[in-house]
C-alpha positions in Angstrom: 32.9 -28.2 10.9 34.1 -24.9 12.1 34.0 -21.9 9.2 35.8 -18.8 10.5 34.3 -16.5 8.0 35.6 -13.2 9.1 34.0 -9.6 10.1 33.4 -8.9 6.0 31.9 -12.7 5.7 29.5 -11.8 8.6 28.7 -8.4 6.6 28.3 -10.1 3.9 25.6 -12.7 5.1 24.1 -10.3 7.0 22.8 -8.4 3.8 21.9 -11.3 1.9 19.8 -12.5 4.5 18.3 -8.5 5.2 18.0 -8.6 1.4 16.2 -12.2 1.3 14.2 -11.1 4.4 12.8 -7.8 2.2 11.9 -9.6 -1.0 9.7 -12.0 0.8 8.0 -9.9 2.8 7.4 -6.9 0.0 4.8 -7.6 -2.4 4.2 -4.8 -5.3 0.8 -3.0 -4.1 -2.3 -3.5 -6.3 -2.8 -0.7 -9.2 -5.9 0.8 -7.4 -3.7 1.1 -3.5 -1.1 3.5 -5.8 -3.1 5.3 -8.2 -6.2 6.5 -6.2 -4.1 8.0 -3.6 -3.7 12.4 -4.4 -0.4 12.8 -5.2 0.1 15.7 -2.6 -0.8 13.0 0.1 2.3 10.3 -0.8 4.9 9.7 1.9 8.0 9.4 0.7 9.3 5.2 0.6 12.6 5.7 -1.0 15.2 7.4 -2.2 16.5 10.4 -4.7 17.3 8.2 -8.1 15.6 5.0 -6.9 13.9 2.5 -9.9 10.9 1.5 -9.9 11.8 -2.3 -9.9 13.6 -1.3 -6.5 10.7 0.5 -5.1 8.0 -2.3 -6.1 10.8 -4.7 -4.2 10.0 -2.3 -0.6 6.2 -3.4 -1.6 5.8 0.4 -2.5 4.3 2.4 -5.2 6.0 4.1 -8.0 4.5 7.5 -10.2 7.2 9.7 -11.8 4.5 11.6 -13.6 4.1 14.3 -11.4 7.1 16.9 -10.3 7.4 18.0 -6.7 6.2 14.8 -5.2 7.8 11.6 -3.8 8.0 9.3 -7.2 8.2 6.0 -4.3 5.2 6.4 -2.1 3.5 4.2 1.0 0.3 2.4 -0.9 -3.3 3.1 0.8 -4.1 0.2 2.8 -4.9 -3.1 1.0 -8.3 -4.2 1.1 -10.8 -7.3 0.6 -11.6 -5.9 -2.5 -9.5 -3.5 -4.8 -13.9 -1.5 -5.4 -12.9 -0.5 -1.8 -9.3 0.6 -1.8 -9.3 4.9 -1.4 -8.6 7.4 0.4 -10.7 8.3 3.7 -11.8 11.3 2.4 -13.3 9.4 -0.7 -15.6 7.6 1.2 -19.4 8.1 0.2 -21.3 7.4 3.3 -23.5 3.9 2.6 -25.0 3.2 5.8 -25.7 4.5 9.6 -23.4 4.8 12.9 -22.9 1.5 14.6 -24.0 -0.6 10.7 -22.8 -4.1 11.5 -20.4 -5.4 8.9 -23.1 -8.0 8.0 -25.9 -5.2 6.9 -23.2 -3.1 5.4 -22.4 -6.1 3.1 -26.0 -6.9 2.5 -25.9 -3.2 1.1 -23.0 -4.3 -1.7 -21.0 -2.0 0.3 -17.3 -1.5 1.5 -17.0 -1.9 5.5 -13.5 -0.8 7.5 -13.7 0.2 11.2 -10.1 1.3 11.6 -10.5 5.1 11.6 -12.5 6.7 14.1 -15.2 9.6 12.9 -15.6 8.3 8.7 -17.7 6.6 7.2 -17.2 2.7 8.2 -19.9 1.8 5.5 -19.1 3.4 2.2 -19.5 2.8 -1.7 -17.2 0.7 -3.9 -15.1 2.4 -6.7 -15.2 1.1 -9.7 -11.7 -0.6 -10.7 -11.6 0.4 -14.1 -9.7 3.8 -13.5 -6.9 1.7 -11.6 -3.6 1.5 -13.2 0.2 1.6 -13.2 
C-alpha cells in the first residue's frame, strides 16, 4: 500500500517524530544539577516566555526566582551521586595529584577527571539544600 501523504503530511510526521525523539531523550535534571549552579553562571536553554513543563521536557533546569538571568538553564553535569554534583569551583580538594579513583573512594570522596587543573578528588555536599 502506497500513501501519498503530501509535503504538509511529511511536515507533519516530521515533527511528531522530532517531538517523540526529544521527550525520550530529555530527562528533567536532578534538584541538586539546577540549584547548586550560581545563577550568573546559567546558559540560556530556552526561550523568552517558555514553561517550565516545556523546559524540564529539553531535560533543562527551570528558576524564575532571580531577575536578569536565564529562567531555562543547562544543568551541571549529572553525577554517580547527587553529594557530588557542583560547580568546579566548589570543589574542596580531598586527595593528591594523580589519587586513583579507588583511594579517592576509600576516602568517602567524589572522584571526576574530566577537567584538567581541579581538584579530581573532592568532598561530597550534602543533598539536603537541593531543591526545585
Amino acid at each position: 500500500m502506497n500513501v501519498d501523504m503530501g509535503p504538509r503530511g511529511t511536515w507533519l510526521l516530521a515533527a511528531l517524530l522530532l517531538g517523540l525523539c526529544a521527550l525520550a531523550g530529555a530527562q528533567k535534571p536532578d534538584a541538586c544539577q539546577c540549584s547548586r549552579l550560581n545563577p550568573h553562571n546559567r546558559v540560556n536553554c530556552g526561550f523568552p516566555g517558555i514553561s517550565s513543563d516545556e523546559c524540564f521536557s529539553r531535560g533543562c533546569c527551570f528558576d524564575s526566582s532571580v531577575v536578569g538571568v536565564p529562567w531555562c538553564f543547562n544543568p551541571l553535569p549529572k553525577q554517580e551521586s547527587e553529594e557530588c554534583v557542583m560547580e568546579v569551583s566548589a570543589r574542596k580538594d580531598c586527595g593528591y595529584p594523580g589519587i586513583s579513583p579507588e583511594e579517592c573512594e576509600s576516602r568517602k570522596c567524589c572522584f571526576s577527571d574530566t577537567i584538567p587543573q581541579v581538584p579530581w578528588c573532592f568532598f561530597p555536599i550534602s543533598v539536603k539544600d537541593c531543591h526545585y
